[in-house]
DSSP file (Angstrom, degrees, kcal/mol; ACC not computed):
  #  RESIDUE AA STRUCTURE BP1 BP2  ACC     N-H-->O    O-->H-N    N-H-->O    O-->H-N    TCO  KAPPA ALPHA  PHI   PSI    X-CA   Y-CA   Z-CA
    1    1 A X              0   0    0      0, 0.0     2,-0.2     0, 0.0     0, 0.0   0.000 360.0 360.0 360.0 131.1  -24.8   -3.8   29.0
    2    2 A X        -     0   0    0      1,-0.1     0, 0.0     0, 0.0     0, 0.0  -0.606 360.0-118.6 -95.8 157.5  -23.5   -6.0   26.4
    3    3 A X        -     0   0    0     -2,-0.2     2,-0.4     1,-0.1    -1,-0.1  -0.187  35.3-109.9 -76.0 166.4  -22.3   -5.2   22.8
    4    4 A X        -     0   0    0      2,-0.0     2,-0.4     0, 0.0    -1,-0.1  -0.757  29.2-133.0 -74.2 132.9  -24.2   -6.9   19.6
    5    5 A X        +     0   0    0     -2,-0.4     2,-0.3     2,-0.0     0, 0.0  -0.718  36.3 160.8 -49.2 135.0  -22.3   -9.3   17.9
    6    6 A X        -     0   0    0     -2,-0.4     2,-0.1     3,-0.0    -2,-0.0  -0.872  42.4 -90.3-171.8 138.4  -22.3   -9.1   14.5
    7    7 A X        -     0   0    0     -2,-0.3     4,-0.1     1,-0.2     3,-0.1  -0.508  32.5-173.6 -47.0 128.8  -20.3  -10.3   11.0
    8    8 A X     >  +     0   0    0      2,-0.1     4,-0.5     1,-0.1    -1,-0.2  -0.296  47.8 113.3 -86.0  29.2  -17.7   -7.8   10.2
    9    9 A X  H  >  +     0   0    0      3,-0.2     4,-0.9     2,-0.1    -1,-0.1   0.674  67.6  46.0-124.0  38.4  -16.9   -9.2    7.4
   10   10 A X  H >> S+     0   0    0      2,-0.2     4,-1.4     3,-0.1     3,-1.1   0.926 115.6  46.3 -60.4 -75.9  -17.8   -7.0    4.9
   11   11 A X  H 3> S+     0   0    0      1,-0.2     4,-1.7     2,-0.2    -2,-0.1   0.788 113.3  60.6 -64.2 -19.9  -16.3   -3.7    6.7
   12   12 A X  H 3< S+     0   0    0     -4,-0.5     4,-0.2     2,-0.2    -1,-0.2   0.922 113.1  36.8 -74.5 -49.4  -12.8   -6.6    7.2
   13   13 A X  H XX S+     0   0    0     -3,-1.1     4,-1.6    -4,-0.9     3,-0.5   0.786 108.2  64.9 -90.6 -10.0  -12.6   -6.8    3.5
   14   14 A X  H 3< S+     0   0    0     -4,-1.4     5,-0.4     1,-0.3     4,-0.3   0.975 111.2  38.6 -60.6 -52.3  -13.5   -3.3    2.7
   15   15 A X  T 3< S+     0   0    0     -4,-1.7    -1,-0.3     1,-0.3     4,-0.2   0.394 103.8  60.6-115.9  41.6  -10.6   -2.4    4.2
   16   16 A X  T <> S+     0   0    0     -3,-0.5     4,-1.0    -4,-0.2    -1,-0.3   0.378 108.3  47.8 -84.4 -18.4   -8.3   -4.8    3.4
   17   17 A X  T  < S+     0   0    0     -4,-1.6     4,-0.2    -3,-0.2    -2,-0.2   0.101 117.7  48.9-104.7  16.3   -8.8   -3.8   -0.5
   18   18 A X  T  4 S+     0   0    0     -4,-0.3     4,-0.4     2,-0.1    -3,-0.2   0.526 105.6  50.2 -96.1 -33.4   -8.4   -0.1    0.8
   19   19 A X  T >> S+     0   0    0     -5,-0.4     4,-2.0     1,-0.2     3,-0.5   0.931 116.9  49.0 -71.0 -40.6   -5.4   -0.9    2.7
   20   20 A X  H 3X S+     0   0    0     -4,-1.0     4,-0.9     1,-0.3    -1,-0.2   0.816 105.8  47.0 -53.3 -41.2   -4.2   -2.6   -0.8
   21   21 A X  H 3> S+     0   0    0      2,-0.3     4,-0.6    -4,-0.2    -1,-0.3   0.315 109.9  58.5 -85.7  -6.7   -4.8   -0.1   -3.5
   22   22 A X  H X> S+     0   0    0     -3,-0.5     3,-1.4    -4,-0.4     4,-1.4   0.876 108.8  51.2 -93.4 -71.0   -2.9    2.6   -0.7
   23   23 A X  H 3X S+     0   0    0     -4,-2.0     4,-1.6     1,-0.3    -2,-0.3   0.667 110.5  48.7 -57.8 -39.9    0.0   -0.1   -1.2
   24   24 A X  H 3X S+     0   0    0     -4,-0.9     4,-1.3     1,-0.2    -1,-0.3   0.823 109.4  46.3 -89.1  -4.1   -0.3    0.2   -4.9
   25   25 A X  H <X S+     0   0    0     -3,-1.4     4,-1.5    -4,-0.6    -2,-0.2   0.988 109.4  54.6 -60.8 -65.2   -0.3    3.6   -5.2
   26   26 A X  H >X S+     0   0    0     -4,-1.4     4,-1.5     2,-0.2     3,-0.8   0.845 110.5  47.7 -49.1 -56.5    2.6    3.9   -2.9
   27   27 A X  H >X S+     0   0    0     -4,-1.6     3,-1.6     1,-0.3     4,-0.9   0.867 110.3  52.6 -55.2 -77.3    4.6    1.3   -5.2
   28   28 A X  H 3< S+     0   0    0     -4,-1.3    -1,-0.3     1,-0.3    -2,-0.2   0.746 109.1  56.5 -18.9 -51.8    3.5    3.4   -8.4
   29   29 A X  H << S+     0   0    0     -4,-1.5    -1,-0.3    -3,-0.8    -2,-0.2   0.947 109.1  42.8 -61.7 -40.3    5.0    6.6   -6.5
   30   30 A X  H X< S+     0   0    0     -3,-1.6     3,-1.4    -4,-1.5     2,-0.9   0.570  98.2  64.5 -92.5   0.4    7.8    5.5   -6.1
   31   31 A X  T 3< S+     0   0    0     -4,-0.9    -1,-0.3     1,-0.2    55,-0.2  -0.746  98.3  70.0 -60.9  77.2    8.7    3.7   -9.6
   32   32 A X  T 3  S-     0   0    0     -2,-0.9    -2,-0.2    53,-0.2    -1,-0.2  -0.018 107.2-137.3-131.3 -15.3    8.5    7.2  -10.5
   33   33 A X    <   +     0   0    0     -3,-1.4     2,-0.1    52,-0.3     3,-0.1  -0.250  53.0 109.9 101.2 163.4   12.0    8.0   -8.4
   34   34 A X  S    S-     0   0    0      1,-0.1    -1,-0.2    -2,-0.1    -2,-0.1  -0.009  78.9 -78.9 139.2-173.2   12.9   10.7   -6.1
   35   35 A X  S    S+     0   0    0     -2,-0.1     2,-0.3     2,-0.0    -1,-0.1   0.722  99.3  43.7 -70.2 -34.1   13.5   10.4   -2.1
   36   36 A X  S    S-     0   0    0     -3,-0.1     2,-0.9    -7,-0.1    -1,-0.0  -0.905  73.7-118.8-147.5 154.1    9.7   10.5   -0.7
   37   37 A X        -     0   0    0     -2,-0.3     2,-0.5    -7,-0.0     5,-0.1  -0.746  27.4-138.4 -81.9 103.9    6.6    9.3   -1.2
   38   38 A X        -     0   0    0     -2,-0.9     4,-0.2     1,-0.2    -9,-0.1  -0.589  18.6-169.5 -83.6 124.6    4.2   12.4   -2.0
   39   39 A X  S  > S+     0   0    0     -2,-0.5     4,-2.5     2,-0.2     5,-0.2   0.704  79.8  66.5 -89.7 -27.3    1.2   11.0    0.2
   40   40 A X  H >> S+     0   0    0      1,-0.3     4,-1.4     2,-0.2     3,-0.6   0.992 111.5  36.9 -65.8 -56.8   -1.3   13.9   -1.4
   41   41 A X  H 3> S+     0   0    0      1,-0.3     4,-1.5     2,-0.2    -1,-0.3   0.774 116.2  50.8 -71.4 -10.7   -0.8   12.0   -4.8
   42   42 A X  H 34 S+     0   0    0      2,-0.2    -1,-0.3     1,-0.2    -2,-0.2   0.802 111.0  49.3 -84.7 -33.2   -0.8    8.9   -3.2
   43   43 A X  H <<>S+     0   0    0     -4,-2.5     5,-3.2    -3,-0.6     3,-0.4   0.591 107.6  53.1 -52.3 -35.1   -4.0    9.9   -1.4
   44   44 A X  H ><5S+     0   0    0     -4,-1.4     3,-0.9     1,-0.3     2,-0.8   0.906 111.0  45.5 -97.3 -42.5   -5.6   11.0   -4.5
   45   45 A X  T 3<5S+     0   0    0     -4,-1.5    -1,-0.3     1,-0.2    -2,-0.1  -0.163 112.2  50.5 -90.3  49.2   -4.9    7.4   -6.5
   46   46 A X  T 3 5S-     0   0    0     -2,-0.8    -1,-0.2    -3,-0.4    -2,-0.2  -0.178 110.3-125.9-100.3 -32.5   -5.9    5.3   -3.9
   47   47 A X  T < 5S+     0   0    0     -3,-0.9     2,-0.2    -5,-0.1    -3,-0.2   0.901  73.1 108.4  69.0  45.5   -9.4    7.3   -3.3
   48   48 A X  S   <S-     0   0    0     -5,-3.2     2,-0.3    -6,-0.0    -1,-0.1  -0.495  71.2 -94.8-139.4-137.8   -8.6    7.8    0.3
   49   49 A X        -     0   0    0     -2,-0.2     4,-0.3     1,-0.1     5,-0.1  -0.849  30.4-119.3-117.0 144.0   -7.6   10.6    2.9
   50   50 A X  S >> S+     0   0    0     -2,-0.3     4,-2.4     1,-0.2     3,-0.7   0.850 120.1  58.3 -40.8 -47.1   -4.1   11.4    4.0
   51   51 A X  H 3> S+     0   0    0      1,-0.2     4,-3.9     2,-0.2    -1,-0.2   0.842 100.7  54.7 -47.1 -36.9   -5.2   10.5    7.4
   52   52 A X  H 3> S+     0   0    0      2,-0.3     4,-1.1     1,-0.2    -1,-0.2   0.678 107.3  54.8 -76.4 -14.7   -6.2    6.9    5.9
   53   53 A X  H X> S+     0   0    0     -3,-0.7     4,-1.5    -4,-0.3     3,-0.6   0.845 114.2  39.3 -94.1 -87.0   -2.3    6.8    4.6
   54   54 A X  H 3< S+     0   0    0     -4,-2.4    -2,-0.3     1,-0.3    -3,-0.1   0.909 109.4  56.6 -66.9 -23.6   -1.2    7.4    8.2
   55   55 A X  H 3< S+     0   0    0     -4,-3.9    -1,-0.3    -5,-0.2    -2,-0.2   0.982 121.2  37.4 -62.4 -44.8   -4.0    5.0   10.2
   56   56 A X  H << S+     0   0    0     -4,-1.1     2,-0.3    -3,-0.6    -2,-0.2   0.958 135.4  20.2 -36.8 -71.7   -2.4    2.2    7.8
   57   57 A X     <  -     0   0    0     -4,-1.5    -1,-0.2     1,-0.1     6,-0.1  -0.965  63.3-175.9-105.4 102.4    1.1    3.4    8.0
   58   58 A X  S    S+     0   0    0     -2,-0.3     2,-0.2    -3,-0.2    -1,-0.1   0.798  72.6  17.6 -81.0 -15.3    2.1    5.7   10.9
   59   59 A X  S    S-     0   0    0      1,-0.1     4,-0.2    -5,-0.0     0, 0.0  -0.697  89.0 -99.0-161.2 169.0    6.0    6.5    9.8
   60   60 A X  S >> S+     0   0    0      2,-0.2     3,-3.0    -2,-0.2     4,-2.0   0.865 116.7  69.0 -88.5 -59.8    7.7    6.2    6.6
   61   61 A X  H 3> S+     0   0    0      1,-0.2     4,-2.6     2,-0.2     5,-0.3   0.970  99.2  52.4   2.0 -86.1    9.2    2.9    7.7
   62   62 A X  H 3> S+     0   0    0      1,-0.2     4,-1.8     2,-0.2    -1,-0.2   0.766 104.8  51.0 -38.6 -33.4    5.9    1.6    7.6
   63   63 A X  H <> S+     0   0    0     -3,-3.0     4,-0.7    -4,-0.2    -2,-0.2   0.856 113.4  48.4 -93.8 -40.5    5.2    2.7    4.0
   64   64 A X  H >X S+     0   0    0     -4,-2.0     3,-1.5     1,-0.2     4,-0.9   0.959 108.1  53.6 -41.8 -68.5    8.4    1.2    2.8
   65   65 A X  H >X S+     0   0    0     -4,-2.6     4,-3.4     1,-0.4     3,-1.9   0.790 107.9  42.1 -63.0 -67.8    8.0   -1.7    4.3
   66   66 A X  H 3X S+     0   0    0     -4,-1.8     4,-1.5    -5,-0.3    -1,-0.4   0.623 107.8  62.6 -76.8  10.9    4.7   -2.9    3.1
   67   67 A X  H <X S+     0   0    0     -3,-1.5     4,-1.4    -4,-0.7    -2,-0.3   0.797 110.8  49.4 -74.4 -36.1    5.7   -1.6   -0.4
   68   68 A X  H <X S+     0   0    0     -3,-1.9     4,-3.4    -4,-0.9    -2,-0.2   0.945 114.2  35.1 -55.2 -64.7    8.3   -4.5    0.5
   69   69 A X  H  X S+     0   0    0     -4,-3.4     4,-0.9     1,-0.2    -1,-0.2   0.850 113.9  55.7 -77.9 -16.8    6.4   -7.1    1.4
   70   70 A X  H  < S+     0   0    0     -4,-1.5    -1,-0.2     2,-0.2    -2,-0.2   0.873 119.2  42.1 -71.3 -28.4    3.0   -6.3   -1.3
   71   71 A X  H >X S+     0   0    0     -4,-1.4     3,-0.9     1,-0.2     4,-0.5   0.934 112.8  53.5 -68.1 -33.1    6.2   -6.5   -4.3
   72   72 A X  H 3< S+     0   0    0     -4,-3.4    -1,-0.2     1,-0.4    -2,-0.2   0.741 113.8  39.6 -76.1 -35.6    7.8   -9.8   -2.3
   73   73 A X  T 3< S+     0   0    0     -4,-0.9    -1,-0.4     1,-0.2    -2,-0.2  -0.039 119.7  49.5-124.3  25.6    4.1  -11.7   -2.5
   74   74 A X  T <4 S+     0   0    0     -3,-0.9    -2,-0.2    -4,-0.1     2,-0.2   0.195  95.5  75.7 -83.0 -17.6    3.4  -10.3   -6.6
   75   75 A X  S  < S-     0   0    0     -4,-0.5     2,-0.4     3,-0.0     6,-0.1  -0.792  88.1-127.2-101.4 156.3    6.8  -11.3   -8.1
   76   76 A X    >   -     0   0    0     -2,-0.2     3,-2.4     4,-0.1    -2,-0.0  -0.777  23.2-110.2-105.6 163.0    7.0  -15.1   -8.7
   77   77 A X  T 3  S+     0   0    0      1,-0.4    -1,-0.1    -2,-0.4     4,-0.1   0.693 112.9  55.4 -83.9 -42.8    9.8  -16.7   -7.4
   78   78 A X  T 3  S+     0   0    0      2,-0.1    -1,-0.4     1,-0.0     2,-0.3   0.907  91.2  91.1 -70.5 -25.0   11.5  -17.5  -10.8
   79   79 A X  S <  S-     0   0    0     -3,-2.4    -1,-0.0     1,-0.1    -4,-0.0  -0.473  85.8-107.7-103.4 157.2   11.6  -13.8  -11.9
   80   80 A X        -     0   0    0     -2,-0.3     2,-0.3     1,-0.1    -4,-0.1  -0.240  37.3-124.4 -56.9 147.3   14.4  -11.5  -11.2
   81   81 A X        -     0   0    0      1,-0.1    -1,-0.1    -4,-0.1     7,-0.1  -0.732  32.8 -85.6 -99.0 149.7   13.4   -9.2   -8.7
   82   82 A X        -     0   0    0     -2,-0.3     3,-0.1     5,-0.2    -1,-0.1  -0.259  28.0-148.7 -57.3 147.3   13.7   -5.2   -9.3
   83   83 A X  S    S-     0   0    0      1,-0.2     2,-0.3    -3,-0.0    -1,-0.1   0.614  74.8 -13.6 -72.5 -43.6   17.4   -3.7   -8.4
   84   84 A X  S >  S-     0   0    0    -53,-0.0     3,-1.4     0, 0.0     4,-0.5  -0.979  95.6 -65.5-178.3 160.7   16.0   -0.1   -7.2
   85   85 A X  T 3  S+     0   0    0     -2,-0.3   -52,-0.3     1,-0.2   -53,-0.2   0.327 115.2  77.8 -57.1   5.5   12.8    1.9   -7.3
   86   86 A X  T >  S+     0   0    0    -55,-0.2     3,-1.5   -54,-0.1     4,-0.3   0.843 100.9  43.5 -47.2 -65.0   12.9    2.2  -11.3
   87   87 A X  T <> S+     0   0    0     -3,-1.4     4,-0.9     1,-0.2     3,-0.3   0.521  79.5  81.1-109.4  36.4   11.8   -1.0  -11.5
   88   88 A X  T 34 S+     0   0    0     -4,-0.5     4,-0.3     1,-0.2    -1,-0.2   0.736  84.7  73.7 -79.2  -8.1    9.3   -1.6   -9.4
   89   89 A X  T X4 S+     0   0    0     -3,-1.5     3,-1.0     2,-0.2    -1,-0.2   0.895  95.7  57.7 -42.4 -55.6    6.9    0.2  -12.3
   90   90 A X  T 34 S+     0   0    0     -4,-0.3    -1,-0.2     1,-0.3    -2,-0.1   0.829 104.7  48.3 -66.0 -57.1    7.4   -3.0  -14.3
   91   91 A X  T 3<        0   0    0     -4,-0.9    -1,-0.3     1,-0.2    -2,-0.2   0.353 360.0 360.0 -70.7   9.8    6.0   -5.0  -11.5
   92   92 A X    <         0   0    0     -3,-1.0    -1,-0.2    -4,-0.3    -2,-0.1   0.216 360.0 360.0 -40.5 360.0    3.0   -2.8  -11.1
């Protein structure tokens, strides 16, 4: 038996604007300082699950990392880029 075809992309962008708003929360936690991301709060200003945190991002790595690259493709090229997690709030 063969599957249906069908556009997905409607559910494709859904959770590409979920998988963003997880990114900015993450940034937001961490302009705020301290060593770790608290994924409960992160959870909670995103509107998603913890689990949905870790199906994105499995490891901590991971959550850095696209915290990296969402700040790297929002700052334009001419402005100085933040120093340390203080000012990544600014770029928010």
């Amino acid at each position: 038996m063969s599957k249906r075809a069908y556009d997905n992309s409607v559910r494709e962008q859904q959770r590409r604007q979920r998988r963003i708003e997880v990114v900015k929360a993450m940034a937001q936690a961490m302009s705020a300082g301290g060593d770790d991301i608290p994924l409960a709060e992160v959870a909670r200003q995103a509107g998603v699950s913890k689990r949905t945190i870790y199906h994105y991002f499995p490891g901590r790595a991971a959550r850095i990392e696209a915290v990296d690259q969402w700040l790297e493709a929002q700052v334009d090229v001419d402005e100085i880029l933040p120093r340390d997690f203080g000012d990544i709030g600014d770029y928010i």
